[in-house]
Wavefront OBJ file of the C-alpha trace (Angstrom):
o trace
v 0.000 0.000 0.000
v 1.195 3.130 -0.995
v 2.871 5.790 1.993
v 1.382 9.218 2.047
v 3.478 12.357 2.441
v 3.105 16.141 2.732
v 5.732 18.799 2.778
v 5.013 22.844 2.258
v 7.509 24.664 -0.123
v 7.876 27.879 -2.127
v 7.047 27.747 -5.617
v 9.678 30.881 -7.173
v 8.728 32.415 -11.095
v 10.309 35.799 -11.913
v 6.945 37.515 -11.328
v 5.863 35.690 -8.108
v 6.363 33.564 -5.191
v 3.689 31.332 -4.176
v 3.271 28.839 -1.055
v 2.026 25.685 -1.665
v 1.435 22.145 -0.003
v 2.810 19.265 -1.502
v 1.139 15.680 -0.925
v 2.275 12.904 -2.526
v 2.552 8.642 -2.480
v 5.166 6.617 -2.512
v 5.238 2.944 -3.107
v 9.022 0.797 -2.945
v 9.819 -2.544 -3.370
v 13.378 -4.028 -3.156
v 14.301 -2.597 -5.837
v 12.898 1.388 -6.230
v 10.655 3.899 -5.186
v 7.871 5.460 -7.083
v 6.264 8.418 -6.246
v 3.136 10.144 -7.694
v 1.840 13.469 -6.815
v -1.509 13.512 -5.139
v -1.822 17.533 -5.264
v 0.119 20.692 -4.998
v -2.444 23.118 -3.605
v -1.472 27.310 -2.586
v -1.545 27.657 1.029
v -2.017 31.103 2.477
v -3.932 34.193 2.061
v -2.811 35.376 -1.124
v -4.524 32.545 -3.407
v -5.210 34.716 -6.626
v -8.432 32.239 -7.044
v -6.383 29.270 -7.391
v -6.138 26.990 -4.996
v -5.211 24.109 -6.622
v -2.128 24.060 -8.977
v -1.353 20.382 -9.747
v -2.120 20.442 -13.363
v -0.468 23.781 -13.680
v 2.678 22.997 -12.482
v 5.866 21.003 -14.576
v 5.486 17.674 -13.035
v 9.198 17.264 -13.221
v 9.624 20.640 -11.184
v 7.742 19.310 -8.507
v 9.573 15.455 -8.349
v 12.945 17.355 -8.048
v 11.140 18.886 -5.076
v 10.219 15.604 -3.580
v 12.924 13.993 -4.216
v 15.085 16.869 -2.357
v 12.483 16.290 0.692
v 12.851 12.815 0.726
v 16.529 12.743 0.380
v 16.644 15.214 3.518
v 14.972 12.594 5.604
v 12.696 15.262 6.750
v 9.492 13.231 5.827
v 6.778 11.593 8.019
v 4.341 9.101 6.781
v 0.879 11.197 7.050
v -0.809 8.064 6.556
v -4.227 8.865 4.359
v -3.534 12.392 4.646
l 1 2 3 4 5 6 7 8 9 10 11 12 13 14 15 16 17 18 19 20 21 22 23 24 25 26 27 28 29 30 31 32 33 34 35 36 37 38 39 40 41 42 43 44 45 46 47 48 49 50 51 52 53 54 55 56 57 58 59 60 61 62 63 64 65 66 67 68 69 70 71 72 73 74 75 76 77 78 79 80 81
C-alpha cells in the first residue's frame, strides 16, 4: 500500500512567489521507489483564485522537489492524509 506524504515549499517564477502544499505517495519494493503526486495546492492568504495548482505545475519541477524532501529525511508518513 502506498505511503502518504506532505511537505510545504515555495514555488519561485520571476513575477511571483507562491506557497504551496505538496502531498504525494510513494510505493518501494526491493528494488525502487515510485512516487506520484496527489496535489500541490497554494496555502495562504494570497490565493489569486487558485487553490489548486497540480495540473499547472511542470510535473518534473515538482519530483525534483520531492525527491530533495525525501533525500533530507525530513518526511513523516501522514498516513491517508
Amino acid at each position: 500500500m502506498p505511503e502518504s506524504y506532505y511537505f510545504e515549499s515555495e514555488l519561485d517564477c520571476p513575477w511571483m512567489t507562491v506557497d504551496v502544499g505538496i502531498r504525494y505517495t510513494r510505493e518501494s519494493n526491493d528494488v525502487q521507489s515510485l512516487f506520484e503526486i496527489q496535489s500541490v495546492r497554494v496555502i495562504g492568504p494570497h490565493q489569486c483564485g487558485l487553490s489548486d495548482l497540480t495540473h499547472l505545475i511542470n510535473d518534473d519541477y515538482i519530483f525534483d522537489l520531492i525527491d530533495e524532501h525525501w533525500s533530507s529525511g525530513d518526511h513523516k508518513d501522514y498516513g491517508d492524509g
